[in-house]
FIVEX-685782 format. One record per atom (N, C-alpha, C): atom name; residue number from 1; x, y, z. Coordinates in nm, 2 decimals, m for minus. Layout:
<recs>
REC   atom     n        x        y        z
REC     CA   NUM        X        Y        Z
...
</recs>
This chain:
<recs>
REC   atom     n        x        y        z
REC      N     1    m1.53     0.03    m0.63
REC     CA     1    m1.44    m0.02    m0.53
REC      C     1    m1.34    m0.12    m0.59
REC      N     2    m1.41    m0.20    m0.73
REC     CA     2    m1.32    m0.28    m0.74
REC      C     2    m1.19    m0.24    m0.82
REC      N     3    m1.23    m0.09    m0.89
REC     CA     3    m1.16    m0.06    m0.95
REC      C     3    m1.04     0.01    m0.84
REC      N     4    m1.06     0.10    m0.75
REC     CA     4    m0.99     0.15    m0.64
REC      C     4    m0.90     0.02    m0.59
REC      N     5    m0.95    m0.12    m0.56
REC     CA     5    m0.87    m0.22    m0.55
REC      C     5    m0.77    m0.28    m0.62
REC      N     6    m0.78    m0.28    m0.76
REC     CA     6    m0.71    m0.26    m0.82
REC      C     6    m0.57    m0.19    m0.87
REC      N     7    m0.64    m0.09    m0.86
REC     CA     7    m0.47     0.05    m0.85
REC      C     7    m0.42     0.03    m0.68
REC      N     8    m0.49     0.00    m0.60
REC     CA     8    m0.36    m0.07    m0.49
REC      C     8    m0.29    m0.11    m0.51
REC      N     9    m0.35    m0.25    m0.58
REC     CA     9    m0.21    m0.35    m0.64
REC      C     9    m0.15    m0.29    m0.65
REC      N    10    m0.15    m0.18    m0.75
REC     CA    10     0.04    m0.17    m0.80
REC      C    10     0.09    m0.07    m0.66
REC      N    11     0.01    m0.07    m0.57
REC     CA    11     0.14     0.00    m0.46
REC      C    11     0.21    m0.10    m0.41
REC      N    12     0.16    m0.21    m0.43
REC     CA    12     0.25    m0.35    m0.41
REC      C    12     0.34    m0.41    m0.46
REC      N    13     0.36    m0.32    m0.61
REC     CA    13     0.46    m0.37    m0.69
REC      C    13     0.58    m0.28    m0.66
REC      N    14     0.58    m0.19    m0.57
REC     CA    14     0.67    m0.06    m0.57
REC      C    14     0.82    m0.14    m0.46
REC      N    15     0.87    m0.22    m0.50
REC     CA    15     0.93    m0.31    m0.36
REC      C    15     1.08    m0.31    m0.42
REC      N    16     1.16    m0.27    m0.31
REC     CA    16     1.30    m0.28    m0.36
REC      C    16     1.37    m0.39    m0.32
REC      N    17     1.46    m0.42    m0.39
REC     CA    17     1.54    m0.58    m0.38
REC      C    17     1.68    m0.55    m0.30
REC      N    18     1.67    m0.61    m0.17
REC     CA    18     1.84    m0.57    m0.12
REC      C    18     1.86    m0.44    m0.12
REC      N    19     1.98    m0.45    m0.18
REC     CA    19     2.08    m0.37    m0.19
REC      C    19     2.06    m0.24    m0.25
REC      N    20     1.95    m0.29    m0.40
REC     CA    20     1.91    m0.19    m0.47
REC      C    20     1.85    m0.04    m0.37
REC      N    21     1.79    m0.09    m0.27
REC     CA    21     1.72     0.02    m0.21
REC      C    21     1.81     0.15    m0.17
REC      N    22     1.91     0.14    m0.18
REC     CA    22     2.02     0.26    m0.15
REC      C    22     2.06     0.29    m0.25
REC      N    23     2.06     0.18    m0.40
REC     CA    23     2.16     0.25    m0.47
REC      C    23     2.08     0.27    m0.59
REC      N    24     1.94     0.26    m0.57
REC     CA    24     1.86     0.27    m0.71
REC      C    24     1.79     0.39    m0.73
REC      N    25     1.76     0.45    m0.82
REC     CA    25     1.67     0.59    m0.82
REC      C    25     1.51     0.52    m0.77
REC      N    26     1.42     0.65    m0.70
REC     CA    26     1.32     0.58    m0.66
REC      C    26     1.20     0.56    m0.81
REC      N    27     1.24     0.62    m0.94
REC     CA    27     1.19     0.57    m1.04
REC      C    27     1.17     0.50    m1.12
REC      N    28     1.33     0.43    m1.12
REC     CA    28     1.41     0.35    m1.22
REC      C    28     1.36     0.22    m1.08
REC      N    29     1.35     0.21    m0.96
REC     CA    29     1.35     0.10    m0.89
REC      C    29     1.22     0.08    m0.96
REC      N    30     1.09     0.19    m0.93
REC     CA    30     0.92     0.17    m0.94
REC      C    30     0.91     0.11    m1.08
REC      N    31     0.95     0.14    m1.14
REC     CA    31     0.93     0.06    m1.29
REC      C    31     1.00    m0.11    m1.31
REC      N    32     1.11    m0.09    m1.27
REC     CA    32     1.19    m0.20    m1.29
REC      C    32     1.07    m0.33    m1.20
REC      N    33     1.10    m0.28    m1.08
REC     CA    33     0.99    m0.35    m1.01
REC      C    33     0.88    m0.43    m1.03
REC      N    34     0.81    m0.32    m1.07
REC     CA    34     0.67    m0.31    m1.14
REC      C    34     0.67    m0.45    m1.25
REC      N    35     0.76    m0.42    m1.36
REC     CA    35     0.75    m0.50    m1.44
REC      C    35     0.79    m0.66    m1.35
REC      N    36     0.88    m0.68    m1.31
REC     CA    36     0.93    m0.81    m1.22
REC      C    36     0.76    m0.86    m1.15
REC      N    37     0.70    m0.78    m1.11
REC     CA    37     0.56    m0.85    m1.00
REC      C    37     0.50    m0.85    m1.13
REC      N    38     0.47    m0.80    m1.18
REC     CA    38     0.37    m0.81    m1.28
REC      C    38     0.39    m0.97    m1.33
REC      N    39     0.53    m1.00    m1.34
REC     CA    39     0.58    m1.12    m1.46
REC      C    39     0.51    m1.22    m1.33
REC      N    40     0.51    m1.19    m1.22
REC     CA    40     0.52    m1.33    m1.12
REC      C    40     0.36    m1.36    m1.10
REC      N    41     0.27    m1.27    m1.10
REC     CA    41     0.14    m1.27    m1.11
REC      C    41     0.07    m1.27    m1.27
REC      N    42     0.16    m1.28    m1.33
REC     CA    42     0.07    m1.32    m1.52
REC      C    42     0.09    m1.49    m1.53
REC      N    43     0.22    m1.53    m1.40
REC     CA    43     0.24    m1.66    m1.44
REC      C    43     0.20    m1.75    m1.29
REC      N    44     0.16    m1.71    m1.16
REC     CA    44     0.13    m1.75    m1.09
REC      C    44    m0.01    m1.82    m1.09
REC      N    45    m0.01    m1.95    m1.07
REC     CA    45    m0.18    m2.01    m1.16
REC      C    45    m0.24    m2.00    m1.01
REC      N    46    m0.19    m2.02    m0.90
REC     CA    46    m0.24    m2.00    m0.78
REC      C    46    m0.31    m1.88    m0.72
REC      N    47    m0.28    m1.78    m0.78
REC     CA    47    m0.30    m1.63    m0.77
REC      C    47    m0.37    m1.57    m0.92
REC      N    48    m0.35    m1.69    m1.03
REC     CA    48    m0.47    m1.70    m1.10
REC      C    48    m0.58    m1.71    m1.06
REC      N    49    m0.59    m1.83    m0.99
REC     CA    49    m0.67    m1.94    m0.94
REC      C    49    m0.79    m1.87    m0.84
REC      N    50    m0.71    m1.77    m0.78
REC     CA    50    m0.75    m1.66    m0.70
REC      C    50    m0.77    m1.69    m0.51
REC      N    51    m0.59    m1.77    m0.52
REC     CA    51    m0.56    m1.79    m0.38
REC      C    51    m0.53    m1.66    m0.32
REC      N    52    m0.61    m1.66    m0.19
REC     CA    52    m0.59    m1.54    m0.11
REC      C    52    m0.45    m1.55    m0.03
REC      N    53    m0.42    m1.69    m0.03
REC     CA    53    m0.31    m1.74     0.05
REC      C    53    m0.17    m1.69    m0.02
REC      N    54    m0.18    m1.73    m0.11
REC     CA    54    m0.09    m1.69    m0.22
REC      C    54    m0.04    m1.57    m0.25
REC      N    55    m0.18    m1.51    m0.24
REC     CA    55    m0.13    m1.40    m0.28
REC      C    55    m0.09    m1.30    m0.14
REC      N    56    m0.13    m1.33    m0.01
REC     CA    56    m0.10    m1.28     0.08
REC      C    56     0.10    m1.28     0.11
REC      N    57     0.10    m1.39     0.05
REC     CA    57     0.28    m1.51     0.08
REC      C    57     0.35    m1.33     0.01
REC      N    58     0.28    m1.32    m0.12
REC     CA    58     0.37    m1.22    m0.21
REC      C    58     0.39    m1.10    m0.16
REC      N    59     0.28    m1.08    m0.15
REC     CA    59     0.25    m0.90    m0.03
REC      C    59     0.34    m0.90     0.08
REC      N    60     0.36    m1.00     0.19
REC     CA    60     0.45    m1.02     0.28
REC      C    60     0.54    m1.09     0.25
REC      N    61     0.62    m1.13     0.14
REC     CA    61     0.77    m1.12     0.10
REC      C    61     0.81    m1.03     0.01
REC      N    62     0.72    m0.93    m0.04
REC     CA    62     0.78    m0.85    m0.12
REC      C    62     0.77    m0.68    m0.11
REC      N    63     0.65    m0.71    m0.03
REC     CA    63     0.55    m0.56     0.04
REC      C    63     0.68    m0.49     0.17
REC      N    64     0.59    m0.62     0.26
REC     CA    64     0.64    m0.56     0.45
REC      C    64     0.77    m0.49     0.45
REC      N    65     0.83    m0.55     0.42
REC     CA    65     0.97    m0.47     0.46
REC      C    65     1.00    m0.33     0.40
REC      N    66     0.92    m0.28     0.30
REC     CA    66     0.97    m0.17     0.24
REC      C    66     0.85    m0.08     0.25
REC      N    67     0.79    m0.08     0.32
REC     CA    67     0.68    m0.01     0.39
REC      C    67     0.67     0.06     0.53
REC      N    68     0.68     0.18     0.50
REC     CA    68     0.67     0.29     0.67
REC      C    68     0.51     0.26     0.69
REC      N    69     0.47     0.17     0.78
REC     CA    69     0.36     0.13     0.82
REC      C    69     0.32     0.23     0.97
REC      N    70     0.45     0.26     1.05
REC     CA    70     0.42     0.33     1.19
REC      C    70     0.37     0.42     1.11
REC      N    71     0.44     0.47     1.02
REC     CA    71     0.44     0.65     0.99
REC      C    71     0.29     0.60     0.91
REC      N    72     0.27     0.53     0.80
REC     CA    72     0.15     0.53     0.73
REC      C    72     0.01     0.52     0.85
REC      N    73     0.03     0.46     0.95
REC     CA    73    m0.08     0.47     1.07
REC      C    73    m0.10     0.60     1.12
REC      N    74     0.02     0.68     1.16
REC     CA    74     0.02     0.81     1.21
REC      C    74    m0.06     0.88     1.16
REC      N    75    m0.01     0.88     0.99
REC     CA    75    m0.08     0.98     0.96
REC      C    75    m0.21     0.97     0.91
REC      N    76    m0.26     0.84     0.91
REC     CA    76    m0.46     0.79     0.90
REC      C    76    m0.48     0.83     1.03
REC      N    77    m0.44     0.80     1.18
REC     CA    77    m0.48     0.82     1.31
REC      C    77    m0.48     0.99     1.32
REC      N    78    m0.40     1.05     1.26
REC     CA    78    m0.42     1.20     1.23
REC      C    78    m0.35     1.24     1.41
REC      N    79    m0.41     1.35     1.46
REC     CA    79    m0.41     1.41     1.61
REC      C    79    m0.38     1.31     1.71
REC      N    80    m0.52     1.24     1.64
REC     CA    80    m0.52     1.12     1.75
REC      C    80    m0.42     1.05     1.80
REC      N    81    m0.32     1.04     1.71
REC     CA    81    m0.22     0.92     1.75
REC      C    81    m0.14     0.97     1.87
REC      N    82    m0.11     1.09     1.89
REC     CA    82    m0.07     1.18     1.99
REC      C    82    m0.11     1.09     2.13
REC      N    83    m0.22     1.06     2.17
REC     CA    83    m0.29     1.05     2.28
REC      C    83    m0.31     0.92     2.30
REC      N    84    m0.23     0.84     2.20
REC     CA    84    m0.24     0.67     2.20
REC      C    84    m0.08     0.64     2.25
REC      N    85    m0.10     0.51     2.36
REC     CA    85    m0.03     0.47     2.42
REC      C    85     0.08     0.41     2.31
REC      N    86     0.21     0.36     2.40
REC     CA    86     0.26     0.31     2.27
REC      C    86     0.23     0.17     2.21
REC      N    87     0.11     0.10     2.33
REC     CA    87     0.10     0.02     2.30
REC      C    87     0.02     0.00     2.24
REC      N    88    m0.05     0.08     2.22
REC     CA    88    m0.18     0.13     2.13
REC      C    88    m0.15     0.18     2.02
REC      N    89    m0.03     0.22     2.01
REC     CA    89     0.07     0.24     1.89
REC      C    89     0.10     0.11     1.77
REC      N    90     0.16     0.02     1.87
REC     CA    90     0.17    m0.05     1.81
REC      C    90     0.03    m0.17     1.73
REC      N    91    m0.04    m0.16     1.81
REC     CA    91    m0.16    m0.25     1.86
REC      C    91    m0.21    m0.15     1.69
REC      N    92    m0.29    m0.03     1.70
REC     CA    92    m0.25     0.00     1.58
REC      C    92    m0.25    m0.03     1.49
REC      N    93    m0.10    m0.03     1.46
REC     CA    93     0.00    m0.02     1.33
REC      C    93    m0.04    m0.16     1.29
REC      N    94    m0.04    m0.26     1.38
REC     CA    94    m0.05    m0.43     1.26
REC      C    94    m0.21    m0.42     1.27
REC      N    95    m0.25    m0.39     1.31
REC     CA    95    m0.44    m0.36     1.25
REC      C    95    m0.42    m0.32     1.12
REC      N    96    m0.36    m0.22     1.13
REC     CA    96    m0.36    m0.13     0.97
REC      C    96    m0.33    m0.20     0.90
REC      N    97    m0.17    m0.22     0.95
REC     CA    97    m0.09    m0.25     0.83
REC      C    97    m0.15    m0.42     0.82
REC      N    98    m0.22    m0.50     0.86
REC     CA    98    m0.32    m0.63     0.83
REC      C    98    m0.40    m0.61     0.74
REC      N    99    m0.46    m0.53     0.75
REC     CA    99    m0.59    m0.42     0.67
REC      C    99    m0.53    m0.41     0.50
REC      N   100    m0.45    m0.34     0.51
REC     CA   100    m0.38    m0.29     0.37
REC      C   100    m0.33    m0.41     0.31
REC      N   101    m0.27    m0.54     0.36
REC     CA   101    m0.20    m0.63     0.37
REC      C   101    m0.31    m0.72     0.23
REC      N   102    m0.41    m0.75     0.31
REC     CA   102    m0.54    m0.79     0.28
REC      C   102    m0.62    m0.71     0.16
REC      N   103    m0.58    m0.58     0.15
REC     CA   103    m0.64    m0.51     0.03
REC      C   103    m0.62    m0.50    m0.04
REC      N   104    m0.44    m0.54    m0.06
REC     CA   104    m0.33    m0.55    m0.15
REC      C   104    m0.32    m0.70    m0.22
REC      N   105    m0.35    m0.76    m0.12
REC     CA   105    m0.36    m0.94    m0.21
REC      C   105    m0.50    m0.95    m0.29
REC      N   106    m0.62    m0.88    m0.20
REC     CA   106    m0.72    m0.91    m0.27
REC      C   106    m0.73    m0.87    m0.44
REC      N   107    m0.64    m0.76    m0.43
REC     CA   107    m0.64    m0.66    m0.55
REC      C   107    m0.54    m0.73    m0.68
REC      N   108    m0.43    m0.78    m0.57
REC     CA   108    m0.37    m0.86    m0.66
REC      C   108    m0.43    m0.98    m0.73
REC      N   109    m0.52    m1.06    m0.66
REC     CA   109    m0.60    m1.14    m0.72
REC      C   109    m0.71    m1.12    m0.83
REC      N   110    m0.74    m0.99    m0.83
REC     CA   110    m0.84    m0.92    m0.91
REC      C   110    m0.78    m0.86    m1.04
REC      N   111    m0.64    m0.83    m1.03
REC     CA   111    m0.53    m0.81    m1.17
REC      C   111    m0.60    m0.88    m1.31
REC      N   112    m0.61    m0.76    m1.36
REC     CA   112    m0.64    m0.81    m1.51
REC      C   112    m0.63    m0.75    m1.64
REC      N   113    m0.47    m0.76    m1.63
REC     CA   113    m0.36    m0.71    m1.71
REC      C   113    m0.40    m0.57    m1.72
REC      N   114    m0.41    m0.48    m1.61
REC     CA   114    m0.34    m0.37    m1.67
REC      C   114    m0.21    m0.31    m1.71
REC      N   115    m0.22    m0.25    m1.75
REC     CA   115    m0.07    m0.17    m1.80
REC      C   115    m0.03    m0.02    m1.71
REC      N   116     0.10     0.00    m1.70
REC     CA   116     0.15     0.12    m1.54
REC      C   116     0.24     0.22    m1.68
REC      N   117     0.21     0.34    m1.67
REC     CA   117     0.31     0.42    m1.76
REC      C   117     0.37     0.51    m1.60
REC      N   118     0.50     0.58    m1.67
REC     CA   118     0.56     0.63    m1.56
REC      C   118     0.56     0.77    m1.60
REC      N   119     0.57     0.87    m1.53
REC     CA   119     0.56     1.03    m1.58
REC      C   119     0.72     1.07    m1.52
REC      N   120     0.76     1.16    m1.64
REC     CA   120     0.86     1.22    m1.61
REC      C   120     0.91     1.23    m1.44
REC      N   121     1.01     1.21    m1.39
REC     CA   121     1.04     1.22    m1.23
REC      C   121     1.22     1.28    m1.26
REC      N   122     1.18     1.39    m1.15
REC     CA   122     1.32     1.48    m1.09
REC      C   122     1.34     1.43    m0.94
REC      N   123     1.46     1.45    m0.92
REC     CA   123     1.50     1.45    m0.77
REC      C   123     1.65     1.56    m0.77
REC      N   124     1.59     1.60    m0.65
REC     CA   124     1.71     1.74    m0.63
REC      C   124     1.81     1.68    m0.52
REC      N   125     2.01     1.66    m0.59
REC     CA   125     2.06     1.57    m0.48
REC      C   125     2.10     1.58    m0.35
REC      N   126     2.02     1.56    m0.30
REC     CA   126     2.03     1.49    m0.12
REC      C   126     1.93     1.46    m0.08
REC      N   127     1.79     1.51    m0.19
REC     CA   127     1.64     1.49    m0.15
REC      C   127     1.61     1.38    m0.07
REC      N   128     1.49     1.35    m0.02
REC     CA   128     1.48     1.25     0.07
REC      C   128     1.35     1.23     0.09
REC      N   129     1.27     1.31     0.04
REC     CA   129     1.10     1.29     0.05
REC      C   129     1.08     1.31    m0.09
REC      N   130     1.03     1.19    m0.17
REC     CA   130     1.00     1.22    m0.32
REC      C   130     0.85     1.16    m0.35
REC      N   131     0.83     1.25    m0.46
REC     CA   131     0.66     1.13    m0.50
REC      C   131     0.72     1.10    m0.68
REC      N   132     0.70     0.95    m0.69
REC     CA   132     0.67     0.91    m0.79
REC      C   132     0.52     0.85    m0.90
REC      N   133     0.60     0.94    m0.97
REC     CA   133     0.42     0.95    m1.09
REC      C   133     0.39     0.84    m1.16
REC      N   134     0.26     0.76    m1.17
REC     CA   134     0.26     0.65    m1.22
REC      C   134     0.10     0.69    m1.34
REC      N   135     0.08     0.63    m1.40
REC     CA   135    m0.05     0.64    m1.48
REC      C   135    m0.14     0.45    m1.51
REC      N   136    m0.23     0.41    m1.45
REC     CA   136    m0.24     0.28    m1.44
REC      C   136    m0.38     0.32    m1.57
REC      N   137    m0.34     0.18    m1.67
REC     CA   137    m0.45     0.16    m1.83
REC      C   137    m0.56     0.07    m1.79
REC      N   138    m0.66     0.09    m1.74
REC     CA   138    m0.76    m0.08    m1.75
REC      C   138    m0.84    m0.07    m1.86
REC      N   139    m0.84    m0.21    m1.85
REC     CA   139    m0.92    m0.25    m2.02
REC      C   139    m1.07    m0.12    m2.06
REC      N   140    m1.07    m0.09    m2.12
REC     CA   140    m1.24    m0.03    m2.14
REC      C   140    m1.23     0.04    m2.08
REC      N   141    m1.15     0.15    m1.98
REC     CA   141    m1.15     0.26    m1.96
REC      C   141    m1.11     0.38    m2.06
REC      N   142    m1.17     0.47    m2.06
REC     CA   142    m1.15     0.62    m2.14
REC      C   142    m1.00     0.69    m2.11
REC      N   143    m1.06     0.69    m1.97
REC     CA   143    m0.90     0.75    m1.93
REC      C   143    m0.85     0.67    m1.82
REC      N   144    m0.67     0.69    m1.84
REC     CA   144    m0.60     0.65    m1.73
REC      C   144    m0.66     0.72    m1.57
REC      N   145    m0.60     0.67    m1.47
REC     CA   145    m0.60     0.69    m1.39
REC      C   145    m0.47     0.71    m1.24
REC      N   146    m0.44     0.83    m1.22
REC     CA   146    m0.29     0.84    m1.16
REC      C   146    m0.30     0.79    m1.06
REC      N   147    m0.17     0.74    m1.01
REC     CA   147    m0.11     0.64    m0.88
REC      C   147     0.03     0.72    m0.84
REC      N   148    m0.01     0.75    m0.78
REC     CA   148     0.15     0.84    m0.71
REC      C   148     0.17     0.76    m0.55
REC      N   149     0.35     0.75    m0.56
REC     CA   149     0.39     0.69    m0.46
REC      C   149     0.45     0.80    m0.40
REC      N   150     0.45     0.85    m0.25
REC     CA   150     0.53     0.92    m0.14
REC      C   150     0.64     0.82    m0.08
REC      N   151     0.72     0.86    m0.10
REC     CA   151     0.86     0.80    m0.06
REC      C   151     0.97     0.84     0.08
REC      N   152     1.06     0.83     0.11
REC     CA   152     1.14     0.87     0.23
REC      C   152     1.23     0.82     0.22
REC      N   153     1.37     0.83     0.22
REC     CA   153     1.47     0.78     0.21
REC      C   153     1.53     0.79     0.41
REC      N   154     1.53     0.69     0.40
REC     CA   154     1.57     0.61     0.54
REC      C   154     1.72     0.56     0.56
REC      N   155     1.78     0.51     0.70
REC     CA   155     1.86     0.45     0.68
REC      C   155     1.87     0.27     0.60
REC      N   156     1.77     0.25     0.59
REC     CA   156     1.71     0.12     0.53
REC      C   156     1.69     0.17     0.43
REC      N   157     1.67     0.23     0.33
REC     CA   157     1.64     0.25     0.21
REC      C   157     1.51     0.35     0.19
REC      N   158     1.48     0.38     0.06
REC     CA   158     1.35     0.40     0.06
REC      C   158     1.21     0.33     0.05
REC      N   159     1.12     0.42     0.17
REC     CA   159     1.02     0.35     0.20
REC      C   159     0.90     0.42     0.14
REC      N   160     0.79     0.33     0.09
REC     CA   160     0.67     0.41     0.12
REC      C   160     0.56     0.41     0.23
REC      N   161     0.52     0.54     0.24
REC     CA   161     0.44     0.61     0.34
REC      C   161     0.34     0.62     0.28
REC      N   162     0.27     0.63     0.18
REC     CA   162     0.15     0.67     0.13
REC      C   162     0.15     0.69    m0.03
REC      N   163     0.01     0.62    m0.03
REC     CA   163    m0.07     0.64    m0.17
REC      C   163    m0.14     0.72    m0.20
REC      N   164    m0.12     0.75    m0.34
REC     CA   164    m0.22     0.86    m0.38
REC      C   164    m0.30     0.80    m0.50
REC      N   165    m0.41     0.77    m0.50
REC     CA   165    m0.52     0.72    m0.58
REC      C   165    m0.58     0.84    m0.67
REC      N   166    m0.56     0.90    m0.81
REC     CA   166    m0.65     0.97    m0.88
REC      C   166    m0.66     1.13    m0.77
REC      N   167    m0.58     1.16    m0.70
REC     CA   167    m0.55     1.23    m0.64
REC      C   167    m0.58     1.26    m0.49
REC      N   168    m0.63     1.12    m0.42
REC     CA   168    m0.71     1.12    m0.33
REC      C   168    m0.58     1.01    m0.22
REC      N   169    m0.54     1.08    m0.13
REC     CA   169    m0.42     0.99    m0.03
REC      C   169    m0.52     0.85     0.00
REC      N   170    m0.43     0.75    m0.01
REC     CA   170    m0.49     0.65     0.06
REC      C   170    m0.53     0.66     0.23
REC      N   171    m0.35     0.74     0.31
REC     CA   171    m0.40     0.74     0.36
REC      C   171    m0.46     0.82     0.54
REC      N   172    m0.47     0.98     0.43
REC     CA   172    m0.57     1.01     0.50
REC      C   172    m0.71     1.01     0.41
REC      N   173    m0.75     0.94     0.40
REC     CA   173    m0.90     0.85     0.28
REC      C   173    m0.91     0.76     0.43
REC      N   174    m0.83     0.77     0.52
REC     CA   174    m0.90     0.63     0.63
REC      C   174    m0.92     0.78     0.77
REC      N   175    m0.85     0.89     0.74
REC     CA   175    m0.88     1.00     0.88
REC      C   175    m1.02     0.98     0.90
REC      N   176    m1.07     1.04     0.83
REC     CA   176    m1.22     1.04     0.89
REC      C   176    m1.28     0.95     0.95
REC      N   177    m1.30     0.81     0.90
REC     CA   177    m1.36     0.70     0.93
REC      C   177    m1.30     0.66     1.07
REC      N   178    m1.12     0.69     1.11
REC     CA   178    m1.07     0.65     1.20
REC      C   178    m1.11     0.78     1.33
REC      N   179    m1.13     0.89     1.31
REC     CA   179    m1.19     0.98     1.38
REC      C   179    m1.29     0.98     1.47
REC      N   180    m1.42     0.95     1.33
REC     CA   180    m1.54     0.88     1.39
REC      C   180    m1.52     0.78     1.51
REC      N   181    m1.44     0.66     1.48
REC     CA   181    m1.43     0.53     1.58
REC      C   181    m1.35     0.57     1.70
REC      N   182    m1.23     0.69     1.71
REC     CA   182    m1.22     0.74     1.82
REC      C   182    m1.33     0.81     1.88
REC      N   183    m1.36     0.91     1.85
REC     CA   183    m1.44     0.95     1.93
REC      C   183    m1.58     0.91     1.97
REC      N   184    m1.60     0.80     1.90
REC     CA   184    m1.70     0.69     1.94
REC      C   184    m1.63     0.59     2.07
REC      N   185    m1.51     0.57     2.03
REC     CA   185    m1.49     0.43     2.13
REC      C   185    m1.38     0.47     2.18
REC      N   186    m1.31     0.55     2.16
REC     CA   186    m1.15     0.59     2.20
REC      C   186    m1.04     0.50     2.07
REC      N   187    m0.91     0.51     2.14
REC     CA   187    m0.84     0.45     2.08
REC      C   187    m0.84     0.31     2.10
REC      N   188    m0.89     0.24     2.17
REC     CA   188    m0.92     0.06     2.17
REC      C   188    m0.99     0.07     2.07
REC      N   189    m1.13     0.15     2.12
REC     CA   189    m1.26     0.13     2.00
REC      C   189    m1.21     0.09     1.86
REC      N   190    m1.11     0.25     1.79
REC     CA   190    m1.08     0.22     1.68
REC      C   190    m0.97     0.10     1.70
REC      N   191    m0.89     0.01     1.71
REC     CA   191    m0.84    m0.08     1.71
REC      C   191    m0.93    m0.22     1.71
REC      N   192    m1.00    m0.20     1.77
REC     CA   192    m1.14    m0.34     1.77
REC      C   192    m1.21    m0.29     1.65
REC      N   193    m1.22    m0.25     1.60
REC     CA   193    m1.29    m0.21     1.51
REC      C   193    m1.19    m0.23     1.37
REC      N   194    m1.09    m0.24     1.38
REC     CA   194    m0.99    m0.27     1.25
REC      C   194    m0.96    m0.40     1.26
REC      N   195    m0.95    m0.49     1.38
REC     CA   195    m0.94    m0.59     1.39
REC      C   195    m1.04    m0.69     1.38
REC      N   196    m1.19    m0.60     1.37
REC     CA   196    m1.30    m0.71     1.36
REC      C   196    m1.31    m0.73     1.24
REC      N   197    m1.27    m0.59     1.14
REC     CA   197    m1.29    m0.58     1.02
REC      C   197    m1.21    m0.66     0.92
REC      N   198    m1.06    m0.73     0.93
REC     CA   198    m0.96    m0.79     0.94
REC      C   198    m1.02    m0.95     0.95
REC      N   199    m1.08    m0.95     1.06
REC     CA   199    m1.17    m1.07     1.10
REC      C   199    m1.23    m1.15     0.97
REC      N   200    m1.26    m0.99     0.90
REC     CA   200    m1.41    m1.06     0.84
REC      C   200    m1.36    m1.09     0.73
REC      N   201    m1.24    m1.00     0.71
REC     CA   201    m1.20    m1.06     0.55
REC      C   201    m1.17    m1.16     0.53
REC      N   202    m1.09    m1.20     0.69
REC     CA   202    m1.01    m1.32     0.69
REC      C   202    m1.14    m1.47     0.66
REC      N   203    m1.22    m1.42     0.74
REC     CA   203    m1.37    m1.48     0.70
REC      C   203    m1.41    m1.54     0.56
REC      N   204    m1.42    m1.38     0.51
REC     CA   204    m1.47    m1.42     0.37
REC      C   204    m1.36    m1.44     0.24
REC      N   205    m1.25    m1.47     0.30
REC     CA   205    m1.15    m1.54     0.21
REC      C   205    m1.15    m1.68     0.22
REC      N   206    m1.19    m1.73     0.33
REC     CA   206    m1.19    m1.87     0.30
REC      C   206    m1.27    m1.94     0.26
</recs>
C-alpha cells in the first residue's frame, strides 16, 4: 500500500501552470512539472517534517484545479451514477475527490526521492483524449513501475481523469468497492461511507 501510495504522488505532480495548459504539449507539461513539485517537496522541511497540513495546502493549490474530479467520480460510480441525484452527484464528487485529496498528500509525505522517466509520447493533431507514459524508480526495487496519466483537453485546458498504476486504473480500482456500498446502502450509503472514511483520516492525521 505504501508503495501504491507513493506512485499517486506523482499524479500530483502532473499540474499545469496558467496559461501553459493550452499551449503546452501534455508531455513536455508532465515532465516539466514533475521536476518543479519534486524541487518544492526535496526543500519543503514542513512536508519533510511530515505535515499533513502542508502537504494538503500543495495538493489544493496545485492539484484541484486541473483535475476532472465529476468525470473521475463517474467513472468509479460506474452505472450507478446514472440513478444518483444531482445532488448526490455532487455530494459525491467532494467525498471522492476529499478521498484522493488525502491520498495524494499522504503520499506526498511519504516521498523518498524517487526518480519519474517518461516514455516516448505521440499525439495525432486535434487529439483530445491522450495517455501519458511515465516509469516511477524507488530505491531497492528491481523493477520500475508504470504510471500513466488519461488526459482530455477541455475548454480550460487539459485535465486529468484517471490513473493508471502498473496497469491497474485508479479509478475503476474503487468500482467494485463503490458497487458493494450501493447496493448495500444505495447511493447515500456509498456517500456516508466515503465521508466516514475521510473522517478517519482526517482523524488519524492529527
Amino acid at each position: 500500500m505504501k508503495a501504491f501510495a507513493l506512485l499517486l504522488a506523482a499524479a500530483s505532480f502532473l499540474l499545469p501552470l496558467g496559461a501553459q495548459a493550452q499551449e503546452t504539449a501534455p508531455d513536455v507539461l508532465v515532465k516539466n512539472v514533475t521536476t518543479e513539485v519534486l524541487d518544492i517537496i526535496r526543500k519543503d522541511k514542513d512536508i519533510k517534517a511530515g505535515s499533513t497540513k502542508r502537504a494538503i495546502e500543495l495538493v489544493e493549490q496545485k492539484v484541484l484545479p486541473h483535475f476532472n474530479f465529476t468525470r473521475m467520480t463517474a467513472l468509479a460510480v460506474g452505472k450507478d451514477w446514472r440513478q444518483a441525484t444531482d445532488a448526490q452527484k455532487k455530494a459525491l464528487t467532494e467525498a471522492f475527490k476529499e478521498l484522493l485529496v488525502r491520498t495524494y498528500s499522504n503520499a506526498l509525505i511519504a516521498y523518498k526521492n524517487e526518480t519519474v522517466d517518461y516514455k516516448p509520447f505521440k499525439m495525432q493533431p486535434g487529439e483530445t483524449d491522450v495517455t501519458v507514459r511515465t516509469q516511477i524508480h524507488q530505491s531497492g526495487a528491481k523493477q520500475p513501475i508504470s504510471l500513466d496519466y488519461s488526459l482530455e483537453k477541455t475548454p480550460q485546458g487539459w485535465k486529468v481523469y484517471d490513473v493508471i498504476v502498473a496497469g491497474v486504473s485508479l479509478v475503476t480500482n474503487y468500482r467494485s468497492s463503490f458497487a458493494t456500498e450501493v447496493r448495500n446502502g444505495g447511493i447515500d450509503g456509498l456517500i456516508k461511507t466515503l465521508q466516514a472514511k475521510n473522517k478517519s483520516l482526517e482523524a488519524s492525521a492529527k
